[in-house]
C-alpha atoms as one frame of an Amber mdcrd trajectory, in Angstrom:
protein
  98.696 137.335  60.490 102.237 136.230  60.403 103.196 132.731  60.529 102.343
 129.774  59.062  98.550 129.528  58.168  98.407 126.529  61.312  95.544 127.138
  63.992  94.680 125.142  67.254  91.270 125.118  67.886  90.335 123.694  71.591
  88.212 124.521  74.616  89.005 123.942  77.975  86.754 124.121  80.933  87.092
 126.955  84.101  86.159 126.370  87.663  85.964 128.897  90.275  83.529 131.954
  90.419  83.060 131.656  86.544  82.031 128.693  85.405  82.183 127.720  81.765
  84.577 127.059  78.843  87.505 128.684  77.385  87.338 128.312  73.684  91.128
 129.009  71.991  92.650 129.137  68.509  96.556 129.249  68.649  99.152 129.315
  65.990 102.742 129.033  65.347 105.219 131.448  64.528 108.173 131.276  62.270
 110.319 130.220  65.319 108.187 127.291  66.514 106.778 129.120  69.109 103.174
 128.654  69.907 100.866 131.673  70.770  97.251 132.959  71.642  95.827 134.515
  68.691  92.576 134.418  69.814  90.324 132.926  73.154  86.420 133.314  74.247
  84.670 132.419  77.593  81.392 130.651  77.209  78.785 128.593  79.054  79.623
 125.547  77.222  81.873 123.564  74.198  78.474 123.821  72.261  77.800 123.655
  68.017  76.548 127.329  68.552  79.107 128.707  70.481  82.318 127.306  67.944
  79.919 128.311  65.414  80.152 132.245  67.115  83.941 132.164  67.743  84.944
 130.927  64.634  82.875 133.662  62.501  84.285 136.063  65.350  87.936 134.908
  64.560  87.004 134.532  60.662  86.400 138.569  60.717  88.918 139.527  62.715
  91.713 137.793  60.469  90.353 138.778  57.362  89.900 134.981  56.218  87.696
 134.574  52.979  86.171 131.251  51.444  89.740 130.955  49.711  91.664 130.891
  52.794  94.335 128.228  52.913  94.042 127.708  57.158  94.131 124.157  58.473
  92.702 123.302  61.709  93.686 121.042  64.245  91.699 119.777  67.307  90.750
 116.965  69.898  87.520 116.506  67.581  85.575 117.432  70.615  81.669 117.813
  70.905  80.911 120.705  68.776  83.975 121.483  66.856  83.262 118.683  63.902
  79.855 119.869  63.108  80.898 123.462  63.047  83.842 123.187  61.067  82.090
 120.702  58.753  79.084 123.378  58.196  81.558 126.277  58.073  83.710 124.127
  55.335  80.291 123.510  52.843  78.742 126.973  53.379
């Protein structure tokens, strides 16, 4: 991943025939332009279902324990707990 090591984390509900959330990590490129690296539809903004997308987006950019990533989000329902338990495990 290019860029600076900056990701978004936030979730965002959908209405219409599929009903659920839109969970989103987005980053910053070296022209301050902000883009999708990586987005999941679930049922709901849930400890379990960060939990899932983070380990998801964990594997698919490589990131070990020594990663230097910082996070920033609305501190909504389930994102503190997760990244708190992700953080100490």
């Amino acid at each position: 991943m290019c860029g600076r090591q900056l990701l978004g984390l936030d979730g965002s509900f959908m209405k219409g025939p599929f009903p659920g959330q839109i969970l989103s990590a987005v980053a910053i490129d070296a022209n301050n332009g902000i883009y999708p690296v990586a987005y999941a539809l679930v049922e709901a903004e849930t400890c379990s279902a960060w939990t899932w997308f983070l380990e998801c987006l964990g594997h698919d950019l490589d990131l070990s324990s020594n990663s230097n990533f910082t996070f920033i989000s609305d501190r909504q329902k389930g994102i503190i707990p997760t990244c708190y338990t992700q953080c100490i495990s």
